[in-house]
N, C-alpha and C positions, 0 to 999 in steps of 0.2 A: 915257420912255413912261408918261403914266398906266394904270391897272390897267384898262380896262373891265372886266366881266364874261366869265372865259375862255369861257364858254357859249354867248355870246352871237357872231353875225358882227358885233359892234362893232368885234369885238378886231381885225379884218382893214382897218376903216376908215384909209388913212393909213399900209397896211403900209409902203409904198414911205418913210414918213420913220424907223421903225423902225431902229435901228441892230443891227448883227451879233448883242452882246451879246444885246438885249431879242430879238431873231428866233430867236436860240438856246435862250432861258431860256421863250420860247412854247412851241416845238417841243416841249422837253422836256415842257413840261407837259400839254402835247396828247398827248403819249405816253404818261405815267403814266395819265392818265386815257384811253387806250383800251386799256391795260392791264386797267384796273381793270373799263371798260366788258363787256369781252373775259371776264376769270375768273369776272365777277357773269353773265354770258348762260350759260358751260361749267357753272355749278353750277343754274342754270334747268335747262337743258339736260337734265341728270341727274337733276332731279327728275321732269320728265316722263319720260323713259324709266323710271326706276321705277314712276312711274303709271300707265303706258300697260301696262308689265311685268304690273302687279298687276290691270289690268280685264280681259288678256287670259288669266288665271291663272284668275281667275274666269267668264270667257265658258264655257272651255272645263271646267273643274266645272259648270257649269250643264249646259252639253252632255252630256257624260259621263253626269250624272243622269239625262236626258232631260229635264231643263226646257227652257221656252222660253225660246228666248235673246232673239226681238223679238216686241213685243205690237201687234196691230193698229192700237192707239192711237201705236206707235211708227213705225208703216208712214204714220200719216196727219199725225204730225208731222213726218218727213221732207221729206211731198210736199210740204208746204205749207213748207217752209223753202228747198226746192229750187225751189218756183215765185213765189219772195219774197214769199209772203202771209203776213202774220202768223195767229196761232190765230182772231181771228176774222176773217180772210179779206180785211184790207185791209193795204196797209203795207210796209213793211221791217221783217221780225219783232223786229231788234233796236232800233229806236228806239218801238216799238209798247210 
């Protein structure tokens, strides 16, 4: 079997002439690498929940103070992100 790119659905082209050996020596690697896929997303994962931990740590000290916790400007970038209007009012906010 030559190598294509494991990335790639090359690797699939022609599975059927693949022998046991190379089908085995695939899988395996298709494994490691969602292995790998798998603990790099759990340690993502973790970073947000720490993030998320730490905005909600400070919402609620804002609170606490009596600060505002949202600014009218935050009320109006909402609606407009919720009514897919970019800031100045045409668009899909994110490609705007």
């Amino acid at each position: 079997m030559s190598n294509p790119d494991i990335e790639s659905f090359g690797v699939l082209v022609n599975i059927q002439d693949y022998s046991d050996g190379e089908l085995k020596a695939l899988s395996e690697e298709l494994q490691r690498e969602e292995r790998e896929v798998s603990r790099r997303r759990r340690i993502i994962h973790g970073k947000l929940d720490i993030i998320r931990a730490e905005i909600v740590r400070r919402l609620r000290d804002k609170h606490q103070s009596g600060g505002v916790l949202f600014s009218e400007g935050d009320i109006s970038l909402l609606g407009g992100i919720l009514s897919g209007k970019s800031l100045t009012g045409e668009g899909d906010p994110q490609q705007d």
